[in-house]
C-alpha positions in Angstrom: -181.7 118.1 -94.5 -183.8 116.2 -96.9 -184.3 112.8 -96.2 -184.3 112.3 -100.2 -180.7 114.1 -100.4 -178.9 111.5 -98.0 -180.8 108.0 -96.9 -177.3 106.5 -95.9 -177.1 105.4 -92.2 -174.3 104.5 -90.0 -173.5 102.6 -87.2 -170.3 102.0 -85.8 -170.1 99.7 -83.1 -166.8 100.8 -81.9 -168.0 103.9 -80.7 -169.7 104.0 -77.8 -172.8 105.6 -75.9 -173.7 108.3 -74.0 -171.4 108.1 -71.1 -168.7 108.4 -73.1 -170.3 111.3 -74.6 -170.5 113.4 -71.0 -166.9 112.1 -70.3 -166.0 113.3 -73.4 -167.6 117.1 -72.9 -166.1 116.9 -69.3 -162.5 116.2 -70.9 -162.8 118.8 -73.4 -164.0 121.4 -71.0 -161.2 120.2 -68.2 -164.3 119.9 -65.7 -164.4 118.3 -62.1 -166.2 115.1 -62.4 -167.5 115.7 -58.8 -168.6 119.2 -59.4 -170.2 119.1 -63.2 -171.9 122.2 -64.5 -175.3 120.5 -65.4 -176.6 123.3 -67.8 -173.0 123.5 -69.5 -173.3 119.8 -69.9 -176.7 119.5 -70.9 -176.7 122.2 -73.5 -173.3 120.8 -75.2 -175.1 117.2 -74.7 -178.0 118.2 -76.8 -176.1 120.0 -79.5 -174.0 116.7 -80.1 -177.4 114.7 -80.1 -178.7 117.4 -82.9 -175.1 117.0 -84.9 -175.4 112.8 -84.9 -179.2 113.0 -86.3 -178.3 115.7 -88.9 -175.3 113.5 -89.9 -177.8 110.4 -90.1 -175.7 108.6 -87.6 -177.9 105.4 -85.7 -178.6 107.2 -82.6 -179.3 104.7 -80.2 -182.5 105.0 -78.0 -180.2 105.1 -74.9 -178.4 108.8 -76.2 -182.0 110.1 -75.8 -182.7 108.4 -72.3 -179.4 110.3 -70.9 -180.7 113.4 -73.0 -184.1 113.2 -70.9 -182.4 112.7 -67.3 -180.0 115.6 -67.8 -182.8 117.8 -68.6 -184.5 116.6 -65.6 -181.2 117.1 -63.0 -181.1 120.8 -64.8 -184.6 121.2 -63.7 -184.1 120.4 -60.1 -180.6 122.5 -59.8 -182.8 125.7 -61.0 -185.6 124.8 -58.2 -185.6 127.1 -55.6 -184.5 124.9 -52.9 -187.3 123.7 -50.6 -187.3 123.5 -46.9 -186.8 119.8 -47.0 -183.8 120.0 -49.4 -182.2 122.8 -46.8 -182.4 120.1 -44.0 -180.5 117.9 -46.3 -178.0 119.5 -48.3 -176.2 116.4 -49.2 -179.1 115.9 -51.5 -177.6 116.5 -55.4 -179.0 116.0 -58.3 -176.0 115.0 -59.7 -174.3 112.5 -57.4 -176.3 109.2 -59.2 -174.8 110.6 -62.8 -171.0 111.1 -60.8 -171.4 107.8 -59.4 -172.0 106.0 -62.9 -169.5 108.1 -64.8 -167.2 107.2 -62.1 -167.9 103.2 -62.5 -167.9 103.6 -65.9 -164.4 105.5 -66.0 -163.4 102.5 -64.3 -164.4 99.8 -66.2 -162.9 101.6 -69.4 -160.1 101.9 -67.7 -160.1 98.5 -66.5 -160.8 97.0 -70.4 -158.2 99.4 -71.3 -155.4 97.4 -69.1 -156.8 93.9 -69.9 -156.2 94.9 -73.9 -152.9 96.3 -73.9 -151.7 93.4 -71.5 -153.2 91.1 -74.5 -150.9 93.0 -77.0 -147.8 92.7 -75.0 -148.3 88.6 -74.5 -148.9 88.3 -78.2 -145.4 90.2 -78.9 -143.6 87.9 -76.8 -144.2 85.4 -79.6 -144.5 87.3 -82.7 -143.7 91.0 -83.1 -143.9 91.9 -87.4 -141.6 94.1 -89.0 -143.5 97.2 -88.9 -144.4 98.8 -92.4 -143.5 101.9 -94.0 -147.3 103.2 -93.9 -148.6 102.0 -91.0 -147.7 105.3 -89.2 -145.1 106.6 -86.6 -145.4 104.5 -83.4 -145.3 107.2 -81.4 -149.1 108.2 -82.5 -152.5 107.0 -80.4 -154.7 104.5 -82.1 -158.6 105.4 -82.8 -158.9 103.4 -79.8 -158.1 106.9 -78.1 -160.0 108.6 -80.5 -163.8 108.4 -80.4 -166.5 109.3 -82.7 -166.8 112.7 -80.5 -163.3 113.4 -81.3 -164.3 113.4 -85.1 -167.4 114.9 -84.8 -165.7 118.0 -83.2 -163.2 118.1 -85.2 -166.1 118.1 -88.4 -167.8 121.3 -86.4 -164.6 122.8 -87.1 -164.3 122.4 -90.8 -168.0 122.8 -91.2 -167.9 126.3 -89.4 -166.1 127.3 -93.1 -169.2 126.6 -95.0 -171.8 128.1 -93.9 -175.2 126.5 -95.4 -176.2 128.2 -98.3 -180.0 128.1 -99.7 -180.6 126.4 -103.4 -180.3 123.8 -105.5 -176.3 124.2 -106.1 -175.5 120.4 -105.5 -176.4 117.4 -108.1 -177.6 114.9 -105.5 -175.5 111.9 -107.9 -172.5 114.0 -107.2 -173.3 113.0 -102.8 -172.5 109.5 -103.4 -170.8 108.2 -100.0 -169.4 104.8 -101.9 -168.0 107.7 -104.7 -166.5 109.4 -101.7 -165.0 106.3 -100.0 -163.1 105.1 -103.0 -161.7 108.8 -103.6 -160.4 108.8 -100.3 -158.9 104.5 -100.8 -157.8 106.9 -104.0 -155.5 109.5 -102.2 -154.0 106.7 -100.0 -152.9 105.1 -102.3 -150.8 107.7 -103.7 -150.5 109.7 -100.2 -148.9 108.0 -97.0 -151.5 109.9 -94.8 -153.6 112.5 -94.9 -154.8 114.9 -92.8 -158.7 114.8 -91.5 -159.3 118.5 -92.7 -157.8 118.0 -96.2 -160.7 115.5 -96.6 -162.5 118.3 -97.0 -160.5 120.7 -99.4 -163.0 120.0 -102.2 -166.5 120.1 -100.1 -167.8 123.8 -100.6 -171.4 122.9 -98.7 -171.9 121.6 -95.6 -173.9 118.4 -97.1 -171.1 117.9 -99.1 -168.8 117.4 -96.1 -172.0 115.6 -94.3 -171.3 113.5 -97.1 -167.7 112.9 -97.3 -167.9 112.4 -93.3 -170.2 109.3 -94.1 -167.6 107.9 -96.1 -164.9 108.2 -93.2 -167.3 106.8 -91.2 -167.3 103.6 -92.7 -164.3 103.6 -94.2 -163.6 103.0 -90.3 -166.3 100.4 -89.7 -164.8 98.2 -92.7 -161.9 98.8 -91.0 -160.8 100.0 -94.3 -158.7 102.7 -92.7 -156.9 104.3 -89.3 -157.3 107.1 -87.8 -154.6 108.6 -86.0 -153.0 111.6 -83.7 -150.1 112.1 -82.9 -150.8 114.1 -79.9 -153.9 114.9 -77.5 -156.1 117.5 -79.6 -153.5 117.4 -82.4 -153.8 117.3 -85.9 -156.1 114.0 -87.0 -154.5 111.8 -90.0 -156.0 109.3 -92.0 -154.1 106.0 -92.8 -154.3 103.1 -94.8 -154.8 99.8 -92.6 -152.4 97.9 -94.2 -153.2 95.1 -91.2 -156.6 94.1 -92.9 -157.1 90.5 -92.3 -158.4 87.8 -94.7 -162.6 87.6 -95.1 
């Protein structure tokens, strides 16, 4: 992608680094934690890495540290195995990356607890009404949804579009504050919408880079919720209607 087509960079603090990545990719492929297929990993890793700097997202300089030391673990797992490493076999690559996904798991986990246990103190004193479009309460919070959840879930609508060669797209047509207030647009008329109806209009794929942008910080400003009702269910976008006063 031309850097002249789309110059408009994002970085969402919310979403984390690249632990959470691997425990994402481990989730999605239902792997053992203890027992991770490095060059599975590695190769899924590095595709998500090339999908964040396509989309111009703020790839932090710790995504490409993690991208280095999986690349070296997969080197040593395809070593012929010395004589050194037969006398002892405890010796794996892997077990320093278990052991900090592990710790990490925990302190999310831990965070996780501490922040629900806030939520429940502050409806002992004040619980609102709740509001007609602030979404069923039986649906997960973008709290449970990360910016890996969306980004697979724009590798799915993007597989429809396949990139096509020319100069088919006015480049004042890829405005990401144009695409931001159509989307404030539909909510206002819609209750919800679904994540892939987003895309309904977007023909090309820098189009929907485009229109992803705009989700993006629609999120950041807080602007917006993002929603499921179920683990890998459909994706809905909602109006936050809890925006508090600047």
């Amino acid at each position: 992608m031309d850097d002249s087509q789309i110059s408009y960079a994002v970085k969402l603090p919310a979403f984390e680094g690249p632990l959470d990545l691997l425990l994402h990719l481990i989730k999605k492929n239902e792997i053992n934690i203890y027992d991770i297929p490095i060059a599975l990993i590695t190769g899924q890793y590095l595709e998500y890495l090339s999908l964040m700097t396509s989309l111009n997202l703020a790839v932090a300089g710790e995504f490409l540290v993690m991208a280095a030391t999986l690349i070296h673990i997969k080197s040593k797992t395809l070593l012929p195995p010395s004589e050194t490493d037969e006398e002892d076999e405890e010796d794996d690559p892997r077990a320093d990356l278990v052991t900090r996904l592990l710790e990490y798991q925990r302190f999310k986990d831990a965070a996780q607890g501490f922040e629900l246990r806030e939520q429940e103190w502050r409806e002992v004193f004040y619980r609102p009404a709740p509001h007609a479009t602030d979404g069923p309460t039986d649906e997960i919070n973008l709290v449970d949804l990360s910016l890996f959840d969306l980004l697979e879930a724009l590798r799915g609508v993007m597989e429809r579009a396949p990139e096509k060669k020319g100069l088919e797209i006015v480049v004042d047509e890829l405005s990401v504050q144009d695409r931001m207030s159509l989307v404030l647009d539909r909510l206002e008329r819609e209750e919800s919408i679904t994540f892939t109806s987003l895309f309904d209009d977007d023909t090309t794929r820098l189009a929907m880079i485009v229109t992803f942008l705009a989700l993006l910080e629609l999120i950041r400003l807080k602007r917006v919720r993002i929603l499921q009702a179920e683990l890998f269910g459909t994706i809905r976008v909602w109006k936050n209607t809890n925006l508090q006063p600047s």
